[in-house]
LODRENLO-888146 format. One record per residue (C-alpha): x, y, z; residue in one letter; residue number from 1. Coordinates in Angstrom, 3 decimals. Layout:
BEGIN
<pt x="X" y="Y" z="Z" tivex="A" fido="NUM"/>
...
This chain:
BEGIN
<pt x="22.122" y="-0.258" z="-1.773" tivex="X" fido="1"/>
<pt x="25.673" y="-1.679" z="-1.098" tivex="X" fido="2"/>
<pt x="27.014" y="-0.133" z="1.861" tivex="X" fido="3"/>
<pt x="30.485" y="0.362" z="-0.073" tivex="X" fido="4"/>
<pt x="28.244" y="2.658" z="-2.657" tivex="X" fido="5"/>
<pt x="29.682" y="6.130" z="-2.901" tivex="X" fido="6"/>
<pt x="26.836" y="8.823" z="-2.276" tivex="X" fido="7"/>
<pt x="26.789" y="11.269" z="-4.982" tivex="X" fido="8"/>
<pt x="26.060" y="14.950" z="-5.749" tivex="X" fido="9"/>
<pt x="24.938" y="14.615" z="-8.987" tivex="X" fido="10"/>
<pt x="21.265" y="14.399" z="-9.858" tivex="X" fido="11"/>
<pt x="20.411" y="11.984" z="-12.986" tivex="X" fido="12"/>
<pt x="20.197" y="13.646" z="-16.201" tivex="X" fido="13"/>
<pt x="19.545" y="10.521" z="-18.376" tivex="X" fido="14"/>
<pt x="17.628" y="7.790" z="-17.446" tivex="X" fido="15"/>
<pt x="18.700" y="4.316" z="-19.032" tivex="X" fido="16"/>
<pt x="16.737" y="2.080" z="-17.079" tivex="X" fido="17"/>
<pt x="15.444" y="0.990" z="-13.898" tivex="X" fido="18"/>
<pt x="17.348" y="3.017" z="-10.859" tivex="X" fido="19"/>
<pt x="20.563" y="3.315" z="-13.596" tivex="X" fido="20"/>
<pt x="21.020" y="6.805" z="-15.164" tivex="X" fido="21"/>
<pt x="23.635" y="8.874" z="-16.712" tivex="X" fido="22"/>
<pt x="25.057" y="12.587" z="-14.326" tivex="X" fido="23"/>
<pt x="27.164" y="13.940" z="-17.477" tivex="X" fido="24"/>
<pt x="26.053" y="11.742" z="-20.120" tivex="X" fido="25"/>
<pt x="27.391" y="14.301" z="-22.957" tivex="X" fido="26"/>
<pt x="30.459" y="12.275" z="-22.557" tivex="X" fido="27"/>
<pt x="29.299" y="9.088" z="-23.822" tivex="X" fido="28"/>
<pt x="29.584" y="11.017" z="-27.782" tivex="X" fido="29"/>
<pt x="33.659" y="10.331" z="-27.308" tivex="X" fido="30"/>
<pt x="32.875" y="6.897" z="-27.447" tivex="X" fido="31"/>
<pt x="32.243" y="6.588" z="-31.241" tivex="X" fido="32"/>
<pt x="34.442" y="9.561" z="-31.823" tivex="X" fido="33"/>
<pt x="37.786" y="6.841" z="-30.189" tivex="X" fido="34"/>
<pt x="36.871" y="3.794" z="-31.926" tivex="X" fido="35"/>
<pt x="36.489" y="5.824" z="-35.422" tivex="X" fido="36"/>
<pt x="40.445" y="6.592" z="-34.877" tivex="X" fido="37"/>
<pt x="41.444" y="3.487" z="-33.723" tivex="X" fido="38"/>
<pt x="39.486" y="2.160" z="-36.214" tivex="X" fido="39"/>
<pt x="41.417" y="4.376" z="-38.985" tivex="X" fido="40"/>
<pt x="45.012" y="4.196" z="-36.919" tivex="X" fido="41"/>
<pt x="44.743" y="0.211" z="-37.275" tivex="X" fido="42"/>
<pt x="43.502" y="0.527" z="-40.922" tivex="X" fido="43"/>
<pt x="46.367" y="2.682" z="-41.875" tivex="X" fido="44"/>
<pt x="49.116" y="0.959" z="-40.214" tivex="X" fido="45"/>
<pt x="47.553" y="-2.759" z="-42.227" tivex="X" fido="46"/>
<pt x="48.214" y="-0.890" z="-45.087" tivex="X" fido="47"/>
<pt x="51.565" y="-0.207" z="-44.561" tivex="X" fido="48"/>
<pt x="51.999" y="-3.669" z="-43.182" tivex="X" fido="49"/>
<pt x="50.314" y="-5.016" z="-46.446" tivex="X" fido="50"/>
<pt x="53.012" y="-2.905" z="-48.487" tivex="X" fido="51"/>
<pt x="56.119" y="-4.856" z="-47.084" tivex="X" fido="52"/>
<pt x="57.246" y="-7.848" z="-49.728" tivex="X" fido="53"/>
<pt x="56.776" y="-11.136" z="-48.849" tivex="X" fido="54"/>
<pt x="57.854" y="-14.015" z="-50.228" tivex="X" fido="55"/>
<pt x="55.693" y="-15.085" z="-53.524" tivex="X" fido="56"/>
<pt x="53.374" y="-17.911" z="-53.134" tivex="X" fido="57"/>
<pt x="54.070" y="-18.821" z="-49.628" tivex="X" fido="58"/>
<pt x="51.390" y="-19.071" z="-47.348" tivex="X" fido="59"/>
<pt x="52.749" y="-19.140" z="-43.704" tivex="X" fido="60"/>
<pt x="49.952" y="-20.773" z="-40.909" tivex="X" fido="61"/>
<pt x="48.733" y="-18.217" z="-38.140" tivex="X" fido="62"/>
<pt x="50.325" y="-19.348" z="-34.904" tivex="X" fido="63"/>
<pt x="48.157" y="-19.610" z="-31.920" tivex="X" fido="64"/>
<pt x="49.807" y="-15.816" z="-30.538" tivex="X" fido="65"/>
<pt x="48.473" y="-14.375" z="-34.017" tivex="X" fido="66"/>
<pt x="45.107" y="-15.720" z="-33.683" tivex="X" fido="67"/>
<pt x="45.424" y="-14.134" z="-29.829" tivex="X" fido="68"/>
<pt x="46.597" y="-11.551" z="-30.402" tivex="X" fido="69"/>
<pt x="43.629" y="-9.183" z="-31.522" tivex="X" fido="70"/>
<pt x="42.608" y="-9.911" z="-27.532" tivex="X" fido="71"/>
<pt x="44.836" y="-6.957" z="-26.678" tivex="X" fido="72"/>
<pt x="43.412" y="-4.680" z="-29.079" tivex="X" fido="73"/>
<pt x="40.044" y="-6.004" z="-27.630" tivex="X" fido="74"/>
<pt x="41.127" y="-4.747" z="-23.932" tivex="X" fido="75"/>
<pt x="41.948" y="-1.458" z="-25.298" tivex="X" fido="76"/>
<pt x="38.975" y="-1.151" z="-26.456" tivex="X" fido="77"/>
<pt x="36.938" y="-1.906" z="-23.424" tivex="X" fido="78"/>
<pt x="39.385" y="0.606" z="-21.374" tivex="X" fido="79"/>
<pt x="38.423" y="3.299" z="-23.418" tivex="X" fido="80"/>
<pt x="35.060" y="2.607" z="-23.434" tivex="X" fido="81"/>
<pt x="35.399" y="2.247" z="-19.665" tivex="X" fido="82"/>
<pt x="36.459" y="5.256" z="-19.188" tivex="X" fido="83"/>
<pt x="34.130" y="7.178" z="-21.429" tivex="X" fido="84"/>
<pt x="31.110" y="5.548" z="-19.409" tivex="X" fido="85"/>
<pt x="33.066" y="6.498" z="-15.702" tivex="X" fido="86"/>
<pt x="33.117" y="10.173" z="-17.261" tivex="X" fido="87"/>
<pt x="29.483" y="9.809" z="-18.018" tivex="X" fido="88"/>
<pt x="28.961" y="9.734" z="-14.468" tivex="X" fido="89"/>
<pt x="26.665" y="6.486" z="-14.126" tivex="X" fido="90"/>
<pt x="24.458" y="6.466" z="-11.098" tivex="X" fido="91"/>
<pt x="22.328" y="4.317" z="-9.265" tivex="X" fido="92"/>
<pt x="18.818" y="6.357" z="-7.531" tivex="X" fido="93"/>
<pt x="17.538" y="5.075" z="-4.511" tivex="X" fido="94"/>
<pt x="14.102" y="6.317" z="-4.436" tivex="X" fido="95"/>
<pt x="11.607" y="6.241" z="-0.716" tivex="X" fido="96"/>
<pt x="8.491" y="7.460" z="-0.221" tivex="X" fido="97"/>
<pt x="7.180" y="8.559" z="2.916" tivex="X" fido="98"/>
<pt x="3.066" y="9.070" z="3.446" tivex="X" fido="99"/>
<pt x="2.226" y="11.182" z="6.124" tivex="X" fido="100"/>
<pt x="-1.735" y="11.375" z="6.817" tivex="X" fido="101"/>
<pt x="-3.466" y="11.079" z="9.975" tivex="X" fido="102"/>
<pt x="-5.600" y="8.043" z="10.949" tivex="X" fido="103"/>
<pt x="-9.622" y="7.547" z="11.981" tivex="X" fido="104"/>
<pt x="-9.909" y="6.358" z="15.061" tivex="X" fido="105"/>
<pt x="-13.581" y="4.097" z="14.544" tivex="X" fido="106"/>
<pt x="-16.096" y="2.800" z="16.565" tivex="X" fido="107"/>
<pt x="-18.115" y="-0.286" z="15.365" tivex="X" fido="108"/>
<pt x="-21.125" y="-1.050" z="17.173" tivex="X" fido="109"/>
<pt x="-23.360" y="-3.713" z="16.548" tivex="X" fido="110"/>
<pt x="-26.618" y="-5.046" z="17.712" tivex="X" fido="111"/>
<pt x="-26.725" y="-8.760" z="18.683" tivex="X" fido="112"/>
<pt x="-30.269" y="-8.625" z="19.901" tivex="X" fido="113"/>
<pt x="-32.708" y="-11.756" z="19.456" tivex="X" fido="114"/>
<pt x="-34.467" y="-10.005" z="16.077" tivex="X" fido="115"/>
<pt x="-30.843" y="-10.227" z="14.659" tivex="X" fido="116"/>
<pt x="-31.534" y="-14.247" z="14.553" tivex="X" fido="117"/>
<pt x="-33.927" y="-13.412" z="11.056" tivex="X" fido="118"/>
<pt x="-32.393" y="-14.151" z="7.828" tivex="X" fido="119"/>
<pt x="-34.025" y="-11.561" z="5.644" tivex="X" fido="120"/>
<pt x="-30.458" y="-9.493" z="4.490" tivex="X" fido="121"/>
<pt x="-29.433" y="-12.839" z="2.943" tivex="X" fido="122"/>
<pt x="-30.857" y="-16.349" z="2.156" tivex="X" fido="123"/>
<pt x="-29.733" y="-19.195" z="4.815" tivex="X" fido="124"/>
<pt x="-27.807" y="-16.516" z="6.837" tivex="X" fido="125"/>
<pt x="-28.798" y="-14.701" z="10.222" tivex="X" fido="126"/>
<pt x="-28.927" y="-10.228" z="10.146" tivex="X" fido="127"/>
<pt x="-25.914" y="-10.826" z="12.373" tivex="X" fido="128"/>
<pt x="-23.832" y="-13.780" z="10.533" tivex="X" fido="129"/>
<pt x="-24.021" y="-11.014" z="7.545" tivex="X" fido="130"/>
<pt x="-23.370" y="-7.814" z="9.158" tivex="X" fido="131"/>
<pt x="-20.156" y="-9.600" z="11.107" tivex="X" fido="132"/>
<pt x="-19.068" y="-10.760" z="7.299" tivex="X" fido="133"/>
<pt x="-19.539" y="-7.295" z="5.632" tivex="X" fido="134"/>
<pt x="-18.253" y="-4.892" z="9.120" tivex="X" fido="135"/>
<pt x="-15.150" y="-7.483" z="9.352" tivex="X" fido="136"/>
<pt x="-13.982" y="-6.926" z="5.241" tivex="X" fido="137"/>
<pt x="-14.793" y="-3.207" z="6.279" tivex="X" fido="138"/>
<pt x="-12.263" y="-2.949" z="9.523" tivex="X" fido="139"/>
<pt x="-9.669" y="-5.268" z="7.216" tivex="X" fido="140"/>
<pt x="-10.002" y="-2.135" z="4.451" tivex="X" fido="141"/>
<pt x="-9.432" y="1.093" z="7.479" tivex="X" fido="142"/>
<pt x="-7.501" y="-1.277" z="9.101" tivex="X" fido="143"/>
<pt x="-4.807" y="-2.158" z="6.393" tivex="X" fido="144"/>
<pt x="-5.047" y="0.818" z="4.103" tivex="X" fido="145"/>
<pt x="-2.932" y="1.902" z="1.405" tivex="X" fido="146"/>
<pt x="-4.615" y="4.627" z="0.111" tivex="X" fido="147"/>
<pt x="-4.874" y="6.754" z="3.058" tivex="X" fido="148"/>
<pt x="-3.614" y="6.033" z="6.834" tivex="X" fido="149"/>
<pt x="-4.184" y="3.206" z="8.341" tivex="X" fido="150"/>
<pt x="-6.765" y="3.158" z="11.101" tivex="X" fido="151"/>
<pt x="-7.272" y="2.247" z="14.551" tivex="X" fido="152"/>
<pt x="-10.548" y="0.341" z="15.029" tivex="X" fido="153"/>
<pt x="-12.240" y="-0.725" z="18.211" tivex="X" fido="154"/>
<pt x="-15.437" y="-3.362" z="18.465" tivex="X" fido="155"/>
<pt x="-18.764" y="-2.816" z="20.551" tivex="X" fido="156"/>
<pt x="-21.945" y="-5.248" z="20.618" tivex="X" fido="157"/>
<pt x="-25.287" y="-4.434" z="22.364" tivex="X" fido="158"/>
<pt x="-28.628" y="-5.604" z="23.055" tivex="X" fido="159"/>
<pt x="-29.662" y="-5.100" z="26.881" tivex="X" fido="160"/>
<pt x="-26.504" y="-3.945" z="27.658" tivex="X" fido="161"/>
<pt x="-22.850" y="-2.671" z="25.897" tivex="X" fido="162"/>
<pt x="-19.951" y="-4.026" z="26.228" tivex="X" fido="163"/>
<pt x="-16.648" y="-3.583" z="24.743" tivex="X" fido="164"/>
<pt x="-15.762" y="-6.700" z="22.603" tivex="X" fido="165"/>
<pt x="-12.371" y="-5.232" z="21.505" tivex="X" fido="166"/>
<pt x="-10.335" y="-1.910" z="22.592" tivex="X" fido="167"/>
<pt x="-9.070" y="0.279" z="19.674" tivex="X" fido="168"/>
<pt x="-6.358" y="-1.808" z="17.753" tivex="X" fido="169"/>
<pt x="-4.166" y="-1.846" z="14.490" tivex="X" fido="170"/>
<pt x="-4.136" y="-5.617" z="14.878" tivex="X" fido="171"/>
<pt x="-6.458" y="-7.312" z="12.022" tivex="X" fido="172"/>
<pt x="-6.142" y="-10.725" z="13.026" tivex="X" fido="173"/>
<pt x="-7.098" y="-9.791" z="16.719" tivex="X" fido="174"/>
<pt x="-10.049" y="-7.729" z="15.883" tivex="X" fido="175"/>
<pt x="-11.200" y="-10.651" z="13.344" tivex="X" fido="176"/>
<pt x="-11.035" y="-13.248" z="16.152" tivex="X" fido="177"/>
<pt x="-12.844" y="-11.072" z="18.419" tivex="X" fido="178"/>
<pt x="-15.601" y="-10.327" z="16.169" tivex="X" fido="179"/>
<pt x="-16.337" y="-14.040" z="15.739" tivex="X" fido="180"/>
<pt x="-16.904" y="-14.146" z="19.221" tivex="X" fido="181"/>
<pt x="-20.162" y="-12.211" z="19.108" tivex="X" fido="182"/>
<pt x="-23.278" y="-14.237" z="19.023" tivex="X" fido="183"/>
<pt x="-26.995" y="-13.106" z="19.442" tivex="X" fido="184"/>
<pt x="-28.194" y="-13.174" z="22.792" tivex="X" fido="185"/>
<pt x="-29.360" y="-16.316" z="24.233" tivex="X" fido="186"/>
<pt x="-31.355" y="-15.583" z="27.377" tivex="X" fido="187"/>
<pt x="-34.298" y="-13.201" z="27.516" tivex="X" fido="188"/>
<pt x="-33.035" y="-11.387" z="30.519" tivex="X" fido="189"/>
<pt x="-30.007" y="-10.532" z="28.305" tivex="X" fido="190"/>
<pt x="-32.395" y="-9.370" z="25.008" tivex="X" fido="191"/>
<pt x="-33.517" y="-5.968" z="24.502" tivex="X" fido="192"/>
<pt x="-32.019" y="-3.169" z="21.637" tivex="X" fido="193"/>
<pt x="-30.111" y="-0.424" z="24.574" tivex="X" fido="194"/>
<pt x="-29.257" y="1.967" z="21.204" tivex="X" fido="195"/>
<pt x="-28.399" y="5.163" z="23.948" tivex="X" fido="196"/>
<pt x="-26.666" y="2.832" z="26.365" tivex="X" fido="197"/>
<pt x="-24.454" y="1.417" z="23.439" tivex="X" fido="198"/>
<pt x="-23.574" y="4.938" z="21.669" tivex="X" fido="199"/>
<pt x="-22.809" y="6.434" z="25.558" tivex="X" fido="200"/>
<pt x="-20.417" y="3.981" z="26.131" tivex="X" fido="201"/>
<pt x="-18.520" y="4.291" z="22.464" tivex="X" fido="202"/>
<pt x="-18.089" y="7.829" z="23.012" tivex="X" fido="203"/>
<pt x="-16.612" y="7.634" z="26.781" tivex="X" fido="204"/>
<pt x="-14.179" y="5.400" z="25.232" tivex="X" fido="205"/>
<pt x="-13.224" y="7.737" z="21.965" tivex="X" fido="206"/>
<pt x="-12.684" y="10.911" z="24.200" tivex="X" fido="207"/>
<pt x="-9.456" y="9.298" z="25.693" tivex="X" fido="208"/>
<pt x="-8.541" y="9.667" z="21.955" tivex="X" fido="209"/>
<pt x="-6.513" y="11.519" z="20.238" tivex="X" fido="210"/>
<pt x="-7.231" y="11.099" z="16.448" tivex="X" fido="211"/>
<pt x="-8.092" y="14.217" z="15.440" tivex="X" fido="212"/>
<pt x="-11.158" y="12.060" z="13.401" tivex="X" fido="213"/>
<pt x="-13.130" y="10.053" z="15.566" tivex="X" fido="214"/>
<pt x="-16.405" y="8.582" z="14.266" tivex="X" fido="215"/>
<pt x="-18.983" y="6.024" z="15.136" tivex="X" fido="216"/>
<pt x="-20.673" y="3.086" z="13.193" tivex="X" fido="217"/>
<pt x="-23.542" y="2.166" z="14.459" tivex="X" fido="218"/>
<pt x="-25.981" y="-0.813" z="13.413" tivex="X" fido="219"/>
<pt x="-29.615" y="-2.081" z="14.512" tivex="X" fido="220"/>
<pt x="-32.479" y="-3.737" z="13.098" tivex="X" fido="221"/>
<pt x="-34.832" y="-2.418" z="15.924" tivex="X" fido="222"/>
<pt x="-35.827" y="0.790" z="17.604" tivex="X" fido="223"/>
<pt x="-34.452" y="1.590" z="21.538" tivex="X" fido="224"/>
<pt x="-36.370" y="0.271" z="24.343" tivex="X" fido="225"/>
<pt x="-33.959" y="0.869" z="27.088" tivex="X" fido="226"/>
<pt x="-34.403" y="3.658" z="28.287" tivex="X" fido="227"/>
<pt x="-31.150" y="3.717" z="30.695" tivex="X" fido="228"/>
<pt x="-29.645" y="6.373" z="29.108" tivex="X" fido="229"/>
<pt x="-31.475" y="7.633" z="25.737" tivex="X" fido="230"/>
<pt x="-30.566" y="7.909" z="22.268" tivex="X" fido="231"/>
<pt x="-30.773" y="11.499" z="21.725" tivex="X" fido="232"/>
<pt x="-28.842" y="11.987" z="25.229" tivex="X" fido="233"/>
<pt x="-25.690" y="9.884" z="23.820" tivex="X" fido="234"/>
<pt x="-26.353" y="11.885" z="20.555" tivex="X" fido="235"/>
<pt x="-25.435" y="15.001" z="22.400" tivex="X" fido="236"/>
<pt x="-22.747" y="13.453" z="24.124" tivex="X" fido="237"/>
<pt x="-21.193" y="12.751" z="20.724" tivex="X" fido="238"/>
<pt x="-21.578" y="15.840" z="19.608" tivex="X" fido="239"/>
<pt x="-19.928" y="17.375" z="22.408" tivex="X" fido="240"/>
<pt x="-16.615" y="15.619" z="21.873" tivex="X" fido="241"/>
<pt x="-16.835" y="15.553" z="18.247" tivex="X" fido="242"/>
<pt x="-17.197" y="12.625" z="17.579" tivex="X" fido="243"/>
<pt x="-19.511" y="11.971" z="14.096" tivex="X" fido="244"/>
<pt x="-21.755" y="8.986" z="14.299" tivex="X" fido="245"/>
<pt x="-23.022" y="6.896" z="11.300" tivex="X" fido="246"/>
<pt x="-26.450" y="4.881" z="11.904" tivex="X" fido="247"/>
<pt x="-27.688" y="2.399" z="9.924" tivex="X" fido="248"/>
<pt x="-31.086" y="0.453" z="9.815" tivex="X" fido="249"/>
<pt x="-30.483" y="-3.478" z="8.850" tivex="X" fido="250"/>
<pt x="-33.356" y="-5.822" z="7.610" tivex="X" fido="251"/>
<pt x="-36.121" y="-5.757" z="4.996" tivex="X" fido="252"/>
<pt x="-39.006" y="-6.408" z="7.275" tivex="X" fido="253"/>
<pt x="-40.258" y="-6.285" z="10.536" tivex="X" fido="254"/>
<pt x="-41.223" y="-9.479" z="12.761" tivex="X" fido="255"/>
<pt x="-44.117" y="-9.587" z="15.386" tivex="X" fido="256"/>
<pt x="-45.594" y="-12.558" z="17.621" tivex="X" fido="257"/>
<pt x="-49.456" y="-12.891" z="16.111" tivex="X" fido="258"/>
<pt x="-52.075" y="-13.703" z="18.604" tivex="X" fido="259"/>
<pt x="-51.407" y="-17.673" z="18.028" tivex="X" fido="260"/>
<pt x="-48.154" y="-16.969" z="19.730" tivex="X" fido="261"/>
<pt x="-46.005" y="-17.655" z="16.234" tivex="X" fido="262"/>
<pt x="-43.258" y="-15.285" z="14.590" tivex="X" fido="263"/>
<pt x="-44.676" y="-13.872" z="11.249" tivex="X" fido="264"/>
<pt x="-42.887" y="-11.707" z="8.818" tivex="X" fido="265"/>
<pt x="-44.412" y="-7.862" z="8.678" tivex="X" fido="266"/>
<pt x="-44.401" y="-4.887" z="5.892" tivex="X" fido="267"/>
<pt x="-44.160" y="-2.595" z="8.791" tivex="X" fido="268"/>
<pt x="-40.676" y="-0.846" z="9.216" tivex="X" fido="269"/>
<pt x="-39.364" y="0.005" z="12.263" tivex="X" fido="270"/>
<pt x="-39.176" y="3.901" z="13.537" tivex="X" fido="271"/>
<pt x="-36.027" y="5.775" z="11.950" tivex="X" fido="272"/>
<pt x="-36.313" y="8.927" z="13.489" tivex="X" fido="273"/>
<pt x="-34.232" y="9.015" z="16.267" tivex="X" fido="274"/>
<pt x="-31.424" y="6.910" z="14.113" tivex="X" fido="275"/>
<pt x="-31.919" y="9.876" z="11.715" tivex="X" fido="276"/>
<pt x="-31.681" y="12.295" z="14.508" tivex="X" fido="277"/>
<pt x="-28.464" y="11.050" z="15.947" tivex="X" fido="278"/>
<pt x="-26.429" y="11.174" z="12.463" tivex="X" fido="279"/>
<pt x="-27.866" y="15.098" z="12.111" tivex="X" fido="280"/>
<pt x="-27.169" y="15.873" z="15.299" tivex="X" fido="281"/>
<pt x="-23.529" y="14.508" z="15.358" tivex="X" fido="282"/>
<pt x="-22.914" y="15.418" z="11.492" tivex="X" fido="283"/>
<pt x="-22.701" y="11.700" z="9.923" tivex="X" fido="284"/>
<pt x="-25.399" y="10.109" z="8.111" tivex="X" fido="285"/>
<pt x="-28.298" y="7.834" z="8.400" tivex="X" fido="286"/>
<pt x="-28.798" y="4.254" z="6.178" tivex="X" fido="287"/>
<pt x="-31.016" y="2.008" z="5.538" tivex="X" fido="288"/>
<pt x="-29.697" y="-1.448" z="4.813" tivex="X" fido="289"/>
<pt x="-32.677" y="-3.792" z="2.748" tivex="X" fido="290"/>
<pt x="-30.186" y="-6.571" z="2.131" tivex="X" fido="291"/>
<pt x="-26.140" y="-7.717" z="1.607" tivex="X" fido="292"/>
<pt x="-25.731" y="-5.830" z="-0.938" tivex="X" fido="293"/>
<pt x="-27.599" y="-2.516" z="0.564" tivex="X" fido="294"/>
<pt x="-25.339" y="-3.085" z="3.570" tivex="X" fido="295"/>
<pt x="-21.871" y="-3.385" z="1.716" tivex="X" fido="296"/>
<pt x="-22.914" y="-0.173" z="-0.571" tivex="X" fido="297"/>
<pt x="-23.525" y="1.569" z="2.952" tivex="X" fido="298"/>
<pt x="-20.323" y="0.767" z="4.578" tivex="X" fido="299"/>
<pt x="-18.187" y="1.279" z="1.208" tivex="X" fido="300"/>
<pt x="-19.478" y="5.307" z="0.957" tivex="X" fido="301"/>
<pt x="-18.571" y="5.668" z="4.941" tivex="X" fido="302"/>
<pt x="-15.318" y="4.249" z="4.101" tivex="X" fido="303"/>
<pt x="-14.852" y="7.125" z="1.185" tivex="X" fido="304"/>
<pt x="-16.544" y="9.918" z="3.182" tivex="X" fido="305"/>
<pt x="-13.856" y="9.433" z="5.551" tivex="X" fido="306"/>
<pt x="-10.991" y="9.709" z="3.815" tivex="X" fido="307"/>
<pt x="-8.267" y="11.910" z="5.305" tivex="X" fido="308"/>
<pt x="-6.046" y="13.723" z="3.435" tivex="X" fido="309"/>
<pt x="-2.472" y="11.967" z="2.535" tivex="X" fido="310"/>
<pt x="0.615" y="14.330" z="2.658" tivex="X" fido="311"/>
<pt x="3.742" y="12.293" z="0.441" tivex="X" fido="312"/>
<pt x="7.195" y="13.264" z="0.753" tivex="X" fido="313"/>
<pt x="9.642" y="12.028" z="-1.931" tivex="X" fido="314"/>
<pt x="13.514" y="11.008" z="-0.949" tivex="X" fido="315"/>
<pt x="16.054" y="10.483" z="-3.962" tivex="X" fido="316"/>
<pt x="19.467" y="9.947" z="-3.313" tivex="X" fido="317"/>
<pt x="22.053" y="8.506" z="-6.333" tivex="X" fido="318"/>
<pt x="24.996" y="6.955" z="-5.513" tivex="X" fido="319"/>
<pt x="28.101" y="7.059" z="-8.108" tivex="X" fido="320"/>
<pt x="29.171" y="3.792" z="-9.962" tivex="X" fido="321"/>
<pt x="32.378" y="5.426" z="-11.902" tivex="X" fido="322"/>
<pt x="34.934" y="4.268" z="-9.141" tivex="X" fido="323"/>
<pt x="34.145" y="0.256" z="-9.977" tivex="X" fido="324"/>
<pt x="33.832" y="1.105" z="-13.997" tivex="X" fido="325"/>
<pt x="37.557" y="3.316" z="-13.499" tivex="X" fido="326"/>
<pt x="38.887" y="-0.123" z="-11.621" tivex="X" fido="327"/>
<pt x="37.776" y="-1.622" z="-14.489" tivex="X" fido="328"/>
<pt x="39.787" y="0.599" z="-17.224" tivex="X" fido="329"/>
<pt x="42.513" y="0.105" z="-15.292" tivex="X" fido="330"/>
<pt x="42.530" y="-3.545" z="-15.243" tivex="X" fido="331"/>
<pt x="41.848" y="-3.561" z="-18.933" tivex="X" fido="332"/>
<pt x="44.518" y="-1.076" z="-19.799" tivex="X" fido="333"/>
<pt x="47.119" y="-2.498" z="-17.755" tivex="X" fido="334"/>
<pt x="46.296" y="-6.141" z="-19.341" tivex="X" fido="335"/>
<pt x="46.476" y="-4.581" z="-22.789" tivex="X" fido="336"/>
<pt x="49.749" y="-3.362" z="-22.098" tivex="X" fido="337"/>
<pt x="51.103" y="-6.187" z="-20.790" tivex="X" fido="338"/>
<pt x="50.097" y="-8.139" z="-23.783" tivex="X" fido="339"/>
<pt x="51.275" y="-5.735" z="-26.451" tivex="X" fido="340"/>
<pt x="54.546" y="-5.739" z="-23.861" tivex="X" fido="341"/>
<pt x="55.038" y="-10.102" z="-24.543" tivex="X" fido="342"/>
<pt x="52.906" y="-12.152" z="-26.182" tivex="X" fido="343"/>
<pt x="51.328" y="-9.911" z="-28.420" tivex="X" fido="344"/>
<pt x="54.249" y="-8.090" z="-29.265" tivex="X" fido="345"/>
<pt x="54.317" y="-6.806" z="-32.761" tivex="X" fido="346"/>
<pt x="57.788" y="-6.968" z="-34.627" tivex="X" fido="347"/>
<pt x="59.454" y="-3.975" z="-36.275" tivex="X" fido="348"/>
């Protein structure tokens, strides 16, 4: 809004379009009402101009000032009609809208162990190349969200042990970078599937938070076997502070050495019952994930089960645009008047 805009009192009563409305627009019916008596005054006095005698058969040339001169008449006009429209009380709404909801503060944890190497969730693609693709378009989603409030999101990766890949952040393009970073182990010292040890460590960092929502997302395609700290005892951690953890189970089948010391493809699933466990326990929910698709569908219904609610608050304020339109009748009425004053002067 221009700065030299006059704040108004009025509220809009007529809408004409866009931010432009009408305060008193009742007035705008003495617009037809004028020009249907200056209409009839300017009929009335041609006839009494076409009653004085001329002389027969001589036609005399309009002069340039004739031709002019209904110009005057024409700034009357747009005075009045000026005026009318400053009466009518035209404003201009400037409308904001503030959304007030509060943000999920959200854990993503994700296994990087050697099974995560397998490419059964997609074709030509590793567990972990896919679940990086499908958790990053979910952080962009919490993280940039216009629907609810946006959230803060913080990246953990396991196998033998946690670590912390990125600290809670509103920054997309930071928490992007970092996920690419994450690669499945390369060493067998480093290898191993520490579920506990990775879910202990996500909750000591979420209870120095103060998002009244604080939940966990938490991905593997094997079953714990380190047994530093135990599934079920960072379950109940969680649970003390809160904080509601989703699990999910990644990959279609299971993969075991045979006894000629080569990686074969199994039916055999791997055990669910302590993932299943943890998400009772805490009060989120346990998925299984069969392939892309499974895994996008899982992470699209935690995204709408934690939705928080949105509180909007609506600002209107109209400023008044009669002071420029009464400048305007002005002008117009004082040009009139000087041309019905000289040029267009009109002879007894």
């Amino acid at each position: 809004m221009n700065p030299t805009s006059v704040r108004s009192a009025a509220s809009a009563n007529w809408n004409v379009w866009g931010d432009y409305s009408f305060g008193d627009p009742a007035f705008l019916t003495l617009i037809p009402i004028g020009l249907l008596v200056l209409w009839y005054g300017r009929a009335r006095r041609g006839r009494l101009v076409g009653s004085t005698p001329v002389l027969p058969g001589v036609a005399m040339p309009a002069s340039l000032r004739q031709r002019l001169r209904p110009l005057a008449t024409l700034f009357q006009v747009l005075a009045f009609v000026s005026t009318v429209v400053a009466l009518a009380r035209p404003l201009k709404g400037n409308v904001q809208v503030s959304t007030e909801s509060e943000g999920v503060d959200i854990a993503l944890v994700v296994d990087r162990s050697g099974s995560m190497k397998y490419d059964d969730l997609e074709v030509g693609k590793s567990r972990l190349d896919v679940v990086k693709e499908v958790v990053g378009e979910f952080a962009t989603r919490r993280m940039t969200d216009r629907v609810g409030a946006a959230d803060n999101v913080g990246l953990f990766a396991y196998a033998q042990y946690p670590e912390l890949v990125c600290p809670f952040t509103l920054d997309v393009a930071s928490l992007m970078s970092w996920l690419e970073t994450i690669e499945i182990v390369k060493y067998r010292e480093e290898d191993g599937t520490a579920i506990g040890a990775a879910l202990a460590k996500a909750v000591a960092v979420l209870k120095e938070s103060t998002a009244k929502s604080r939940i966990i997302v938490l991905l593997t395609d094997g079953e714990n076997n380190v047994d530093d700290i135990t599934p079920m005892e960072a379950a109940e951690l969680a649970a003390e502070e809160g904080v509601r953890v989703y699990t999910i189970a990644a990959g279609r089948f299971r993969y075991q050495q045979d006894w000629m010391g080569q990686i074969t493809r199994t039916e055999y699933r791997i055990d669910t019952t302590e993932l299943r466990r943890i998400a009772e326990l805490t009060g989120g929910r346990f998925y299984r994930a069969q392939d892309k698709d499974d895994l996008e569908s899982v992470y699209e219904e935690i995204e709408e089960l934690e939705r928080t609610p949105r509180e909007e608050r609506r600002f209107e304020e109209t400023y008044d645009l009669y002071p420029w339109l009464l400048l305007l009748a002005v002008g117009l009425y004082g040009s009139a008047w000087f041309s019905h004053s000289t040029w267009a002067r009109r002879l007894p």
